[in-house]
N, C-alpha and C positions, 0 to 999 in steps of 0.2 A: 785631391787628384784633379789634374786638369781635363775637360773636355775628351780632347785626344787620348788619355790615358785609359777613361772610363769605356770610349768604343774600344779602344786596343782590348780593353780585359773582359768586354762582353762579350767579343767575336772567338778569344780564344777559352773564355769560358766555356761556351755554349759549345764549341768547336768540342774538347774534352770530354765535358757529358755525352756526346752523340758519341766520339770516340769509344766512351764504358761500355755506352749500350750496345755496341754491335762485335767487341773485342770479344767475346766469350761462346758466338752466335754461330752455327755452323750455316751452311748454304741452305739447307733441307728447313732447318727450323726459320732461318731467314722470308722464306717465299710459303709459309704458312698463314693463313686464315682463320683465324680460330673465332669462332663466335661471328665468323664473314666480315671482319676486319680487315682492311688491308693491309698488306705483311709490312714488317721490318725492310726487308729491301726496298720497298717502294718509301718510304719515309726517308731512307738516306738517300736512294736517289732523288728523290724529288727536292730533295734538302741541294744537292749539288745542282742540280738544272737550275733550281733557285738562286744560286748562290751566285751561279753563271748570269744570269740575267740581271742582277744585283749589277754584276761587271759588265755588262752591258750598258744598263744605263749612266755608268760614269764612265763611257766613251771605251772601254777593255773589251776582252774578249772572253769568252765564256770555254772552261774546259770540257765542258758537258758534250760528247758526242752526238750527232743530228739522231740520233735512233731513242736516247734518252727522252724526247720528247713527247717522242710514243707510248713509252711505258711510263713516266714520270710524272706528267702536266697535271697541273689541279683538275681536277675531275676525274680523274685515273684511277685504276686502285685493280685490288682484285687480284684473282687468281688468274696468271699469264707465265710466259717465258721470260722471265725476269734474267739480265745479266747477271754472273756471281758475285757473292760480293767481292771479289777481289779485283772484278773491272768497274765494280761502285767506289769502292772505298778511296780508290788514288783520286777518282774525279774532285771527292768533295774535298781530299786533301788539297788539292791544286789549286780549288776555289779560295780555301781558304788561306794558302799563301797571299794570294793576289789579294784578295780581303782585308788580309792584315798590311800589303804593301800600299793598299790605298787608304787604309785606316791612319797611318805614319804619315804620308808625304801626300795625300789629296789635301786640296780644301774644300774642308768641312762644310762650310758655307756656299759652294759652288750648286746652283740650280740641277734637276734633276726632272726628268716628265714622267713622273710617276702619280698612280691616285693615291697610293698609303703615303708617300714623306714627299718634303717640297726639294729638300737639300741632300748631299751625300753622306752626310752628317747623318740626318734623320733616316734614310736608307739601310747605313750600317747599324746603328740601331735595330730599327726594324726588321734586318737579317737575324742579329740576336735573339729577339722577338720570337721571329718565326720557328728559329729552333727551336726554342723551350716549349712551344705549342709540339712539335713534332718528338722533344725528348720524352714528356708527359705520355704520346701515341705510342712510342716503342716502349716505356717502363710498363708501360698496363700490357701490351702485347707478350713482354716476356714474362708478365707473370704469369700471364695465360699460358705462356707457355714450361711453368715452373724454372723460370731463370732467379737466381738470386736476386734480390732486391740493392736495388745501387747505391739510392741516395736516402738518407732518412730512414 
């Protein structure tokens, strides 16, 4: 597998998993706290905000509405008025079109001013990354909240 193909399958790997874990999720169980964790919603959104900012620094634009910032940024969490998720879920989907349309046709090798990756390469990567840290967050969440078990 070349380079390109490996981010192509990480973004829409990761992309999938996150997808499992919030398909089965009602709003109510979404913006829950269990053990004072922060919920499901806030994990895919901030997965989106993320994901936007990822498109940002390769020169794009970020789907992520200016209000996500508020409820979403690292530091965040907690119990709040969380958007549903049906005004989360197209955000991160949108990101990750644009994700995969820079994953295809950027180059990889093009500079990036980030402190985690130096290239767009290592960015997208790093996107992948950061989901799997946040799929881990919502499979423990929903066990907490007796949701099926997804993976393994």
């Amino acid at each position: 597998m070349d380079p390109r193909s490996i981010v192509v399958y990480g973004l829409t790997a990761s992309f999938t998993r996150v997808q499992r874990c919030v398909e089965d999720v009602s709003d109510s169980e979404a913006v829950q706290t269990p053990h004072n964790l922060t919920p499901i919603i806030w994990q895919l959104g901030h997965l989106a905000l993320s994901d936007g900012g990822f498109l940002r620094l390769a020169g794009g634009t970020s789907p992520a509405p200016e209000l996500f910032k508020g409820f979403f940024k690292t530091g965040s969490g907690g119990p709040a008025g969380y958007p549903p998720l049906g005004e989360v879920k197209p955000v991160f989907e949108a990101a990750q079109r644009e994700l995969e349309r820079l994953a295809q046709f950027a180059n990889l090798e093009q500079p990036v001013e980030s402190r985690n990756c130096a290239t767009i390469g290592e960015m997208l990567i790093f996107a992948a990354y950061h989901r799997g840290y946040h799929i881990g967050k919502m499979t423990t969440l929903r066990a907490l909240l007796g949701k099926p078990r997804l993976f393994g």
